[in-house]
N, C-alpha and C positions, 0 to 999 in steps of 0.2 A: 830539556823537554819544553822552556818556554816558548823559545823561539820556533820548536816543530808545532807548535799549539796553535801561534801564531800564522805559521804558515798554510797550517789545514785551514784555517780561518780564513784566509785568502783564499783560497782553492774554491771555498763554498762561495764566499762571498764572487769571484767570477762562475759559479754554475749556472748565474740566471743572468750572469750578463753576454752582450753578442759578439763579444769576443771570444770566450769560452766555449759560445756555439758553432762559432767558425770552427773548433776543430774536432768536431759535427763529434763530441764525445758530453753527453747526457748522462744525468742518471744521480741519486741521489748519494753523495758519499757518505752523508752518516748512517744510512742503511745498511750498506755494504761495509763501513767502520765495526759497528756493534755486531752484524752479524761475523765479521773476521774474528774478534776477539772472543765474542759465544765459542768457536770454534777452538781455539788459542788462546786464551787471556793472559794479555802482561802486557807491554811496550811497544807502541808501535814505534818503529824504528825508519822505516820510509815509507813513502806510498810514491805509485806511480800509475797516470792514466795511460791506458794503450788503447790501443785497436787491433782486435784479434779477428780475424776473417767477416771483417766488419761489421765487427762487433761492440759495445763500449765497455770494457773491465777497468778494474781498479783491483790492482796489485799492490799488498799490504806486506810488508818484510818485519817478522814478529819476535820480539825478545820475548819468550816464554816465560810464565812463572816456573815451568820444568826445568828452566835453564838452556834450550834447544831453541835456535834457529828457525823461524816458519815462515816460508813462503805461501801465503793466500790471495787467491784469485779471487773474486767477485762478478757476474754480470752487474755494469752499471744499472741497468734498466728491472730489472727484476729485484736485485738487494741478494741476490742468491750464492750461496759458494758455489764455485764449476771445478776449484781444483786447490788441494792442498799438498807442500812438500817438504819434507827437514833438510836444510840447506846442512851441508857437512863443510869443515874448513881446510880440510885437502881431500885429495888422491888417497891418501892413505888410509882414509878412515876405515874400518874394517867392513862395515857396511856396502860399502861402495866401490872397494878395493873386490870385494867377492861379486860383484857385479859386471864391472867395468870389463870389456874389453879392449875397446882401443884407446891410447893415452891423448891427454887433454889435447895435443900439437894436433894429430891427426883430427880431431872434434873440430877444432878451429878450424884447421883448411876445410874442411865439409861446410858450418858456416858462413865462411867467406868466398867459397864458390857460389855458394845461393846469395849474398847481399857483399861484394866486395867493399871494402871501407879498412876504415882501424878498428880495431877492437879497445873499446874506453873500458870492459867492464868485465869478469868473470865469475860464473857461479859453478857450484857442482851442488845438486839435492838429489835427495831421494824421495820419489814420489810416490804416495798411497796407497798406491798397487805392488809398489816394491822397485820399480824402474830406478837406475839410477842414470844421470845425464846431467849434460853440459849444457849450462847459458849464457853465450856472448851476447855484450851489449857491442853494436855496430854501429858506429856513427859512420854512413855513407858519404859519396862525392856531392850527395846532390844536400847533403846537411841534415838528412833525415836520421832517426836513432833506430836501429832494429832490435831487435829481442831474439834472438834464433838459440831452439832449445837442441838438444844433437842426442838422443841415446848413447848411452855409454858403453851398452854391450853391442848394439847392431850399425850404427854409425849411421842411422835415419834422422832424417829430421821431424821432432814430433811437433814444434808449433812455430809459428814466426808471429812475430805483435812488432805494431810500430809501437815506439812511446811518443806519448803526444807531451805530458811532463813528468817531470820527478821532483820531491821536495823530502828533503832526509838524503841520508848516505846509505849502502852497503854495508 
């Protein structure tokens, strides 16, 4: 935990510098920190800045005091939640299992039709509403990292985020 302590410490300490600004992503992260964990309280386990429909969020991935997995979004600019989700650790969970209809392979090829690349990263959650779906992280040809989330029962795609960084793991 020190060293993530450490690295938020960095992250802030570049929000006001112009470096940080070049990756035209603003916004205060211990706003958007405290407000994730009011939501979730326990462990932050990664954060990551994006750009969603250019937009600035900070994506907070939460060890529960519940003991559950949570994905939380933020607007940078406002400190506000826009979206919470329970990350599940397969396909099988029964959750998502009664959800799901096309399997992880198929999700994938729909995301890398919209951002071809490698896929560095995968998630499955289930979202607030009940949605459950896939998220490849896509590190492109041209070096950039995509976020593309895929519905699991309709095989849409409901959001794409570039990440601008990450500090923590998965």
């Amino acid at each position: 935990m020190k060293a993530f302590s450490l690295a938020v410490a960095i992250a802030i300490g570049f929000s006001s510098s112009s470096v940080f600004a070049a990756t035209k992503h603003e916004g205060k992260l211990e706003n958007c920190m405290k407000a994730a964990l009011a939501v979730h309280p326990g462990e932050v386990i990664s954060l990551e800045a994006e750009i969603e429909k250019g937009k600035p969020i900070y994506e907070f991935d939460i060890k529960g005091k519940d003991g559950k997995e949570w994905e939380v979004e933020c607007d940078a600019k406002s400190g506000k939640i826009t979206e919470t989700a329970q990350e599940v650790e397969t396909a099988d969970d029964p959750a998502f299992k009664a959800k799901a209809k096309i399997s992880q392979d198929e999700a994938k090829k729909i995301a890398l039709e919209k951002h071809p690349g490698e896929v560095v990263e995968s998630e499955m959650s289930i979202e607030k509403d009940g949605t459950a779906s896939y998220e490849f992280d896509i590190k492109t040809k041209d070096g950039k990292e995509m976020e593309v989330e895929v519905d699991a029962s309709t095989g849409k795609i409901l959001e794409t985020e570039q990440e601008i960084y990450q500090i923590g793991h998965d």
